[in-house]
C-alpha positions as CSV (number, residue, x, y, z in Angstrom):
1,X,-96.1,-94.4,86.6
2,X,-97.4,-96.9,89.2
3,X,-101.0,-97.3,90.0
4,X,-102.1,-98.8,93.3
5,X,-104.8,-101.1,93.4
6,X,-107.0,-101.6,96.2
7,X,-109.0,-104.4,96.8
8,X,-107.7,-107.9,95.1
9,X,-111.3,-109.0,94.1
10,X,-112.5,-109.7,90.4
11,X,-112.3,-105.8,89.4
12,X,-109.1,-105.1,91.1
13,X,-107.5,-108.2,89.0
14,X,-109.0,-107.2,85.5
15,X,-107.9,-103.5,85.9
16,X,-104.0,-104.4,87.1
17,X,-103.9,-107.4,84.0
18,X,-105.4,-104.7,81.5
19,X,-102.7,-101.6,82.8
20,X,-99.8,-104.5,82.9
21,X,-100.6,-105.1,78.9
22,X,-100.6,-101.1,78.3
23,X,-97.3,-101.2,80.0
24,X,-98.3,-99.6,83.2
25,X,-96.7,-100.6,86.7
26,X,-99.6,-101.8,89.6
27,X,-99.3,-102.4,92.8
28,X,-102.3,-104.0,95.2
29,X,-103.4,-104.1,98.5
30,X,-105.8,-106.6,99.7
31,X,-106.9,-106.6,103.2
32,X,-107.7,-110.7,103.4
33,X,-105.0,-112.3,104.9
34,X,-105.0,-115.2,102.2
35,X,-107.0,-115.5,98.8
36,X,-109.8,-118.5,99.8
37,X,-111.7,-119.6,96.9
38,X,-115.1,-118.9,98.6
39,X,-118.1,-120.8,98.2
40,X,-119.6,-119.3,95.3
41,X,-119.8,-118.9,91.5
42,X,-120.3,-116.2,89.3
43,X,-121.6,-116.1,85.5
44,X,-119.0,-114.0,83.1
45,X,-122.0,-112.7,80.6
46,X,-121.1,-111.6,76.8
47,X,-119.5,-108.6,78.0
48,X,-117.3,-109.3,80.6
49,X,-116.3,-112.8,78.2
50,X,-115.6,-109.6,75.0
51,X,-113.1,-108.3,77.5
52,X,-111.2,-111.1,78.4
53,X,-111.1,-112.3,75.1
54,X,-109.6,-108.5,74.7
55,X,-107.0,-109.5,77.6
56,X,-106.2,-113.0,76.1
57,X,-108.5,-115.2,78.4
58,X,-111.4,-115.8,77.1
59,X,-109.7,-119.5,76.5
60,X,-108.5,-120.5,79.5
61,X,-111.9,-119.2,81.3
62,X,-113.8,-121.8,79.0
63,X,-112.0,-124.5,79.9
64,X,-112.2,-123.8,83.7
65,X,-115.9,-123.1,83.2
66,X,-119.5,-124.0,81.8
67,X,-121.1,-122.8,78.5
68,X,-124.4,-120.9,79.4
69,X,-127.1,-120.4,76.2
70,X,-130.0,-119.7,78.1
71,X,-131.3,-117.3,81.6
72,X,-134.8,-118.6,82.3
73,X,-137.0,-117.5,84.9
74,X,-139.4,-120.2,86.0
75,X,-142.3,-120.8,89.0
76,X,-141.3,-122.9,91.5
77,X,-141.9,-125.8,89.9
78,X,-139.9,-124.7,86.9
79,X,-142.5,-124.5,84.6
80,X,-140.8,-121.3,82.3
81,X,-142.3,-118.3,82.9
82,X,-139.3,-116.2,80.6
83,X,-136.1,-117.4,78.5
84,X,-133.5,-115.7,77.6
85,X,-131.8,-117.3,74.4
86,X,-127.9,-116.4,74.6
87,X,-127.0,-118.0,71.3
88,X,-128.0,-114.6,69.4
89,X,-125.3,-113.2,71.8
90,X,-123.0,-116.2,71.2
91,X,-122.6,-116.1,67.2
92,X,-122.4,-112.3,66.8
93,X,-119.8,-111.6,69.1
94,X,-118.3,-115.2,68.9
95,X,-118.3,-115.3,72.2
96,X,-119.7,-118.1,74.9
97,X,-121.2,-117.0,77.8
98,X,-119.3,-118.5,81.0
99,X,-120.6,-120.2,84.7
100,X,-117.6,-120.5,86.6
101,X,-115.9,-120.9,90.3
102,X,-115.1,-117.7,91.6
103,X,-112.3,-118.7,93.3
104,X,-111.3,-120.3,89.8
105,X,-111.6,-117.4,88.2
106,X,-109.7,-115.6,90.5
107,X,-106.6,-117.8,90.4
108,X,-106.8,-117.5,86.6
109,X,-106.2,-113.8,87.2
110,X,-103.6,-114.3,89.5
111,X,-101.5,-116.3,87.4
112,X,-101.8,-113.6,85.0
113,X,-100.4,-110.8,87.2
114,X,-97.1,-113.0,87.7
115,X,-94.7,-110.1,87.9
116,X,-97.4,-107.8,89.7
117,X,-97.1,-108.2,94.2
118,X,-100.2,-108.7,95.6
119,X,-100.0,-107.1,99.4
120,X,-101.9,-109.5,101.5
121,X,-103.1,-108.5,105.2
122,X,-103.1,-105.0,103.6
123,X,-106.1,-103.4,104.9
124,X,-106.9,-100.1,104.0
125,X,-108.2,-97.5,107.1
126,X,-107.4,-93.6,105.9
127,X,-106.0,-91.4,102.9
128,X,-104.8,-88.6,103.6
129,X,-103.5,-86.0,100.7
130,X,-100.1,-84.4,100.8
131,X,-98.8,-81.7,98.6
132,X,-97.5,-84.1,95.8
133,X,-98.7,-87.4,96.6
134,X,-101.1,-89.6,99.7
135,X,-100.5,-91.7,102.0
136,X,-102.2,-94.4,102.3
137,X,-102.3,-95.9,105.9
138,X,-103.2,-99.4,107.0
139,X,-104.8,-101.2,109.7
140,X,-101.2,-103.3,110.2
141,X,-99.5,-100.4,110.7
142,X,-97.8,-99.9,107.4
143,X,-97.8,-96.4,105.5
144,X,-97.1,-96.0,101.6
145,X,-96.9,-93.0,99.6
146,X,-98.9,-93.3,96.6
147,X,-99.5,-90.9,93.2
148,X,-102.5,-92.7,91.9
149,X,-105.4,-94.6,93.5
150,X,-108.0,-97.0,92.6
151,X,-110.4,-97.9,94.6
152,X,-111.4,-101.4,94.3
153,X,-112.7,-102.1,97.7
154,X,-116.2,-103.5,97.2
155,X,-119.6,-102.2,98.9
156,X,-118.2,-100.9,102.2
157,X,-115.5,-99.3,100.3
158,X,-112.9,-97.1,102.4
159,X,-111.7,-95.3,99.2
160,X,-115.0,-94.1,99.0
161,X,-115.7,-93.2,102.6
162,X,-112.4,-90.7,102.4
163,X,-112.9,-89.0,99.4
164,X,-116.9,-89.3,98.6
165,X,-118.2,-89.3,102.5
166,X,-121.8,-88.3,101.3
167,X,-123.3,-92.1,100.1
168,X,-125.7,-94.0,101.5
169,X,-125.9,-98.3,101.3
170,X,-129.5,-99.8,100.6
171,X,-130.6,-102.4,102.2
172,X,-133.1,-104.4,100.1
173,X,-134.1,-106.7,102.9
174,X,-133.3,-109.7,101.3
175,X,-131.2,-112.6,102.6
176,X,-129.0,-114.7,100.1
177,X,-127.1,-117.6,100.5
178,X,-124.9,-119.3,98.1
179,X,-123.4,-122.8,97.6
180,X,-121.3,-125.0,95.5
181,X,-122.1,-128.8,95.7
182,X,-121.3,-131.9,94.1
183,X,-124.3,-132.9,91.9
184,X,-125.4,-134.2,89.1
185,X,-127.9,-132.0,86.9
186,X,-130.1,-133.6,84.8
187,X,-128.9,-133.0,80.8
188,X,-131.6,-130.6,80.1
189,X,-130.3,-128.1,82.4
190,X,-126.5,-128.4,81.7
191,X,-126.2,-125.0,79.6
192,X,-129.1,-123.2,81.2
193,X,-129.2,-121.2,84.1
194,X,-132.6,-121.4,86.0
195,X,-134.3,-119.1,88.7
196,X,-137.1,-120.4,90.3
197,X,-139.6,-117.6,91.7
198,X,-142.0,-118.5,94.6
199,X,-143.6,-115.8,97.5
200,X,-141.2,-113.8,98.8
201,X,-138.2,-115.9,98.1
202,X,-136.3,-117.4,94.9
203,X,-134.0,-120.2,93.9
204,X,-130.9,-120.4,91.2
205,X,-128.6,-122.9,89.9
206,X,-126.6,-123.2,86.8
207,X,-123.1,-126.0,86.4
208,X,-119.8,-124.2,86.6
209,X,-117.8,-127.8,85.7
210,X,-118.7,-131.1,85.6
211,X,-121.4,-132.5,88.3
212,X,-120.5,-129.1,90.1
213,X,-123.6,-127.2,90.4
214,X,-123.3,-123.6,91.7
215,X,-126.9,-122.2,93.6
216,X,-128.1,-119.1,95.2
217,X,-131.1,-118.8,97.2
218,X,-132.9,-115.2,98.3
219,X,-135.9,-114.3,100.7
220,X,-137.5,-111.2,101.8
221,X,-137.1,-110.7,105.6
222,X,-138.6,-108.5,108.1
223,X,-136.0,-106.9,110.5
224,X,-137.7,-108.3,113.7
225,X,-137.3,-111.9,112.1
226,X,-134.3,-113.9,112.3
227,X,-134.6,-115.7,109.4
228,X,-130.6,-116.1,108.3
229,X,-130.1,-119.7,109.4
230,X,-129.2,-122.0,106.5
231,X,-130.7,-124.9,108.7
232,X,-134.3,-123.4,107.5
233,X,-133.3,-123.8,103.5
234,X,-135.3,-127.0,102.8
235,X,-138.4,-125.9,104.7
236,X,-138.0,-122.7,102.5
237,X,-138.5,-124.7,99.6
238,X,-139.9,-127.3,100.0
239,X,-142.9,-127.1,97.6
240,X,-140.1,-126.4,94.7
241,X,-139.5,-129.1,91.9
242,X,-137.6,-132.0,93.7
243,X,-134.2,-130.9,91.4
244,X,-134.1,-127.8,94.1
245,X,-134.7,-129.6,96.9
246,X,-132.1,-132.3,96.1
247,X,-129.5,-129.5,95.5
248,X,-130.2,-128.1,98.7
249,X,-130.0,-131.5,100.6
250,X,-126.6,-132.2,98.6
251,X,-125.0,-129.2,100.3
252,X,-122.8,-129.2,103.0
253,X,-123.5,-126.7,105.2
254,X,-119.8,-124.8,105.4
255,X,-120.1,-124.2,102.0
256,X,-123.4,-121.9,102.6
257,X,-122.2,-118.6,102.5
258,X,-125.0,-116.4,103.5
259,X,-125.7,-112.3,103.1
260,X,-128.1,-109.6,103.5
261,X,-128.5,-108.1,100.0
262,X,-127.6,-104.4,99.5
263,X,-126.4,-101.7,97.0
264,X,-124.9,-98.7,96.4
265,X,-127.3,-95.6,96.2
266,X,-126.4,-94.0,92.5
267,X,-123.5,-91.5,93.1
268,X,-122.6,-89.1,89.9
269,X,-119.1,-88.7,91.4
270,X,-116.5,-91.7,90.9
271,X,-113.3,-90.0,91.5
272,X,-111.6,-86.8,93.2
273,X,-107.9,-85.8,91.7
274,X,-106.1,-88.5,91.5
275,X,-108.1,-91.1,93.2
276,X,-111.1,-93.1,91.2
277,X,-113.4,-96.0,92.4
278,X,-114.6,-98.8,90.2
279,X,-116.8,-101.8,90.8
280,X,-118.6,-102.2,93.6
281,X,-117.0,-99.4,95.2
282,X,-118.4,-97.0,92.5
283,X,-121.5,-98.7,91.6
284,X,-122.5,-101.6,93.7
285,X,-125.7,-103.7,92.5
286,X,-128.0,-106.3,93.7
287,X,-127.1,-109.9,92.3
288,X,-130.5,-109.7,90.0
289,X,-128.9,-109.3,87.1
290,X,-126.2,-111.5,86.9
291,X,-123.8,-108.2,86.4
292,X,-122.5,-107.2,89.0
293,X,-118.8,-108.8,88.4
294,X,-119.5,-108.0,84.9
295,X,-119.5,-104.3,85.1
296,X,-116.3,-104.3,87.3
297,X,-115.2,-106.0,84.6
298,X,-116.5,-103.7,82.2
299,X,-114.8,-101.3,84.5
300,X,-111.8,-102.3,83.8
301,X,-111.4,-102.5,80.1
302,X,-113.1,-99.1,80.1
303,X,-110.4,-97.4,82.7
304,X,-107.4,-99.0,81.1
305,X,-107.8,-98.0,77.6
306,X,-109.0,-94.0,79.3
307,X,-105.6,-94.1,81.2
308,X,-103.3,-95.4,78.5
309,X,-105.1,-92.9,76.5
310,X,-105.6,-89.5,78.4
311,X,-103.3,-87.6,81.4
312,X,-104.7,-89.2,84.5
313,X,-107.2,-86.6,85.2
314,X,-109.2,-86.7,81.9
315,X,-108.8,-90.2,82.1
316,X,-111.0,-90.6,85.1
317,X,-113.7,-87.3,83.7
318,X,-114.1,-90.0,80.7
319,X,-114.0,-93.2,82.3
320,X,-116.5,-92.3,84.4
321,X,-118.9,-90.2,81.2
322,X,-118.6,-93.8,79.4
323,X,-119.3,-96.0,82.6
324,X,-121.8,-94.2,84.8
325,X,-125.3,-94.3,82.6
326,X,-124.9,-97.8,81.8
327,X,-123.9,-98.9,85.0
328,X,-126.8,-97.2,86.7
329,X,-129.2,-98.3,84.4
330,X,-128.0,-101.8,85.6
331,X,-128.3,-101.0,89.3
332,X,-131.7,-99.8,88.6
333,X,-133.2,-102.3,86.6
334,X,-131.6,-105.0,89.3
335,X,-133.3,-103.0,91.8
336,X,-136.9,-103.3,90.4
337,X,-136.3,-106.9,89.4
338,X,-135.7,-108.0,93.0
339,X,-138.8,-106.3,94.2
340,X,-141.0,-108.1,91.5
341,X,-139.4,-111.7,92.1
342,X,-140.2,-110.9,96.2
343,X,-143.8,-110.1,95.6
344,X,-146.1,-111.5,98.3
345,X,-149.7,-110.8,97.3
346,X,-150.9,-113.7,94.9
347,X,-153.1,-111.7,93.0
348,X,-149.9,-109.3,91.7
349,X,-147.4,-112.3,91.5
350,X,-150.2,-114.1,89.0
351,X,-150.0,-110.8,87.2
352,X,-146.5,-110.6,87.3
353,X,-146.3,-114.2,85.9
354,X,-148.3,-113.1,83.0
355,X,-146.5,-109.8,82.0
356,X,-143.2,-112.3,81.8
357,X,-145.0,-114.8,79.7
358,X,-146.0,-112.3,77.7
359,X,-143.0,-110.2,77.3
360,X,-142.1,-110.8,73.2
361,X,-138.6,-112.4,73.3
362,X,-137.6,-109.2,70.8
363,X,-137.9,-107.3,74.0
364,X,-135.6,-109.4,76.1
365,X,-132.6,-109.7,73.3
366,X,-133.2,-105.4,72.9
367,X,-132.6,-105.4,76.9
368,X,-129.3,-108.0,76.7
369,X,-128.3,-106.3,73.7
370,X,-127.4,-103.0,75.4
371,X,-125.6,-105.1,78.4
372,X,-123.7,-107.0,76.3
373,X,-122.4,-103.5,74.1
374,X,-119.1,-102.7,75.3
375,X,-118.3,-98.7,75.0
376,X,-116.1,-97.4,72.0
377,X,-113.1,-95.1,73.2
């Protein structure tokens, strides 16, 4: 049996490194024509870290990486608002919570899949179903027959749009950028990672390696504005605490990647006959979470151990019965926490403010503790 892969992101990596140590053949198709280690970093929560120590990476992540033992959300001046204490996490699944490079983590992966070819410049335009098989036709003007498909293709996902037409992307109207820039955090925030929340916009930043600091940045935008320019950052924030504005100002601006923020309406359907979707291509969040990565991660422990299990078809029915609640329940709650950090009237964001200051930490740990729970097959 051979599985084709598409889509040579975070998810698509996990799944083929999980089927290679079952024994099963992968082949993927990526449509970039070279693997770029973009501007931008990712944190690899407790669950996503319980599977690669499952796949025999949790060390080599670490070492490439940051230890994280604390989410807080702040105000602007990053006064705490909420804190999220990871350690609980840390000692009872003996497992460290991970900042790190995505385009580190990605090589890692890579040099994982030696035996497994990677199809560059391989981009993906129709499926079309044949009596026994597909073929799978791409924009270069190659055609493959293929048994089995997985679709990990992202957002705009074109295994989706041929076999689950009937979708519909959100747009939160939110802009984010990202960088990666060399600075020096103060000690305090090493472990930590910190989102500052203001009116209608928000600032992150947690180490991924030594005197690298990773940061995101979001703002509501009205569709007649043109507010995407990264040359308007430090007047964004410029009445946050002076560590934010420095991290800003240490930036070059090529590595500012910048977004509009979107997600994938809930869909109950994440696979037809022998083709299934997983990631963003089945379940697509907003970043407000942290676990977006995570759950195609999640993904693909989840998939692997169905498929090694189960015929293909049963397979997919329980993948997706032991995936789909939690991963909605992830896109929702991201959701709602985007539109609460974006609030504009003062009166509800000093209300806001004091819900989170008041939230009992009991309540928090309940919350991560369901995230962090990885499914029993």
């Amino acid at each position: 049996m051979v599985i084709d892969i598409i889509g040579a992101g975070i998810g698509g990596l996990t799944t083929a490194i999980a089927l290679k140590q079952k024994g099963i053949k992968t082949r993927i198709f990526e449509q970039a024509e070279q693997i770029k280690p973009v501007g931008a970093g990712l944190i690899l929560a407790n669950n996503a870290m319980q599977v690669y120590e499952k796949l025999g990476l949790r060390k080599i992540i670490e070492e490439n990486g940051n230890r994280i033992s604390s989410m807080n959300i702040t105000k602007s001046n990053l006064k705490p608002l909420s804190k999220i204490d990871l350690s609980h996490f840390e000692q009872k699944h003996n497992i460290k919570n991970i900042a790190i490079h995505r385009g580190k983590l990605q090589q890692i992966l890579i040099d994982s899949l030696k035996s497994t070819k990677i199809e560059l410049y391989h981009k993906l335009t129709s499926i079309e179903k044949n009596a026994n098989d597909y073929s799978l036709k791409f924009e270069n003007g190659k055609q493959i027959k293929s048994i089995i498909i997985l679709g990990a293709d992202g957002l705009n996902s074109i295994v989706r749009q041929n076999i689950l037409p009937n979708n519909s992307i959100r747009n939160a109207n939110q802009i984010c950028w990202r960088g990666i820039t060399e600075y020096k955090l103060p000690t305090k925030f090493k472990n930590e990672l910190n989102e500052a929340w203001g009116k209608s916009e928000r600032f992150g930043f947690v180490q991924i390696a030594e005197n690298k600091v990773y940061w995101y940045a979001l703002k509501a935008f009205k569709k007649s504005n043109n507010e995407f320019s990264s040359n308007d950052l430090e007047q964004y924030f410029n009445d946050y605490n002076s560590v934010i504005q420095d991290i800003i100002k240490s930036t070059r601006k090529e590595q500012i990647n910048t977004a509009e923020i979107s997600d994938l309406k809930p869909t109950n359907i994440w696979h037809k006959e022998n083709v299934c979707l997983i990631g963003d291509s089945a379940h697509a969040t907003t970043p407000n979470m942290g676990q977006g990565a995570c759950q195609a991660i999640e993904d693909a422990f989840v998939l692997s151990e169905c498929i090694d299990k189960y015929e293909i078809t049963k397979a997919f029915t329980e993948y997706q019965r032991l995936r789909l609640p939690k991963a909605h329940q992830v896109a929702k709650a991201s959701w709602i926490v985007g539109k609460m950090a974006h609030l504009k009237n003062p009166i509800l964001i000093g209300l806001r403010n004091q819900m989170l200051q008041l939230t009992p930490s009991s309540v928090n740990r309940k919350q991560n503790e369901q995230i962090f729970q990885l499914a029993e097959i």
